[in-house]
C-alpha positions as CSV (number, residue, x, y, z in Angstrom):
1,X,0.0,0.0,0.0
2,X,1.2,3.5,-0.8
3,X,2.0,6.4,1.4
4,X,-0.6,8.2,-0.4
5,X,-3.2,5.6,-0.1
6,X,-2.4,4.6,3.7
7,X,-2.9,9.0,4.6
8,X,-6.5,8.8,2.7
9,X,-7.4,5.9,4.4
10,X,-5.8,7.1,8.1
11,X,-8.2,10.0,7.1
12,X,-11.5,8.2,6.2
13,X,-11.1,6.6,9.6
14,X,-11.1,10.0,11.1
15,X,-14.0,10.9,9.8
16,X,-16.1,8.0,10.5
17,X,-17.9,9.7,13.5
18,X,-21.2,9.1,15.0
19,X,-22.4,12.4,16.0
20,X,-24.7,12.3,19.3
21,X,-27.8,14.5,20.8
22,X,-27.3,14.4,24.7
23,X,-29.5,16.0,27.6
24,X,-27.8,16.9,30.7
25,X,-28.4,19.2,33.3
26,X,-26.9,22.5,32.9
27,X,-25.1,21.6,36.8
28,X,-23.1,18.6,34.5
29,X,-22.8,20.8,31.3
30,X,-20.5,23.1,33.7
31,X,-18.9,20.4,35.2
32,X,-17.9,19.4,31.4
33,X,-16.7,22.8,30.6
34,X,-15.0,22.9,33.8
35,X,-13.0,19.1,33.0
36,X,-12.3,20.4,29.6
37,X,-10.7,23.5,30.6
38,X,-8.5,21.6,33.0
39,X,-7.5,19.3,31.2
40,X,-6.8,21.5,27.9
41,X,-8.9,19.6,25.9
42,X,-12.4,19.9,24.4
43,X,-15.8,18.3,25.8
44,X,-16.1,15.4,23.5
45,X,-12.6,14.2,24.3
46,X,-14.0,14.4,28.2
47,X,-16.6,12.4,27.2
48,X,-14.5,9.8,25.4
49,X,-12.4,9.2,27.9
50,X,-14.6,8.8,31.0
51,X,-16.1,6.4,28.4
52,X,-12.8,4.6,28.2
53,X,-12.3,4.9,32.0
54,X,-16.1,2.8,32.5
55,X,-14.9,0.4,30.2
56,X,-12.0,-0.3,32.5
57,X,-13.8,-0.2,35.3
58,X,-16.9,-2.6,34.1
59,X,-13.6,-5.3,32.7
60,X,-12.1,-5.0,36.4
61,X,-15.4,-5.7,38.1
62,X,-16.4,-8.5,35.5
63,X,-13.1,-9.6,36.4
64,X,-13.9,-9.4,40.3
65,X,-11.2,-6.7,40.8
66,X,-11.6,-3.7,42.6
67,X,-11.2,-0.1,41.5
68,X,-10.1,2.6,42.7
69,X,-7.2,5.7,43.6
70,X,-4.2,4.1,45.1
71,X,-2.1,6.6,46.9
72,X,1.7,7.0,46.4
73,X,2.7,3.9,47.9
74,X,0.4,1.8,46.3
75,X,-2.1,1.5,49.7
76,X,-5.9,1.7,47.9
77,X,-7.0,5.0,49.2
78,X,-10.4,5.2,47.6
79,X,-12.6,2.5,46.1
80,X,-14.9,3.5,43.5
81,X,-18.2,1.5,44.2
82,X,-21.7,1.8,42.5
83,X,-20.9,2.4,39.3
């Protein structure tokens, strides 16, 4: 495959987005904003990632792991439950 062809089809695949209608209270609309704005990034790539970081945490729990924020010495600090 060419260099040519592998960029148009890198760029197809880029493209190929579902675009999505959501309704949220305006309290979590600024709570997006807010992550956004911290993390330098846009809302959608919030969204995507706290999508990622349920996937995680739904494979972990299938998995009968538990999740949650370990602190520094690797001592679980806070388990995430209920979710």
């Amino acid at each position: 495959m060419s260099d040519r062809q592998k960029t148009r089809d890198s760029q197809n695949q880029e493209r190929t987005k579902v675009r999505l209608s959501l309704d949220i209270s305006p309290e979590l609309y600024a709570l997006l904003e807010q992550l956004a704005e911290k993390t330098g990034g846009t809302k959608s790539e919030v969204l995507r990632k706290a999508i990622a970081l349920m996937e995680v945490l739904v494979e972990a729990k299938r998995q009968g792991k538990k999740f949650g924020i370990a602190e520094k010495d690797q001592q679980l600090a806070t388990e995430i439950v209920g979710l």
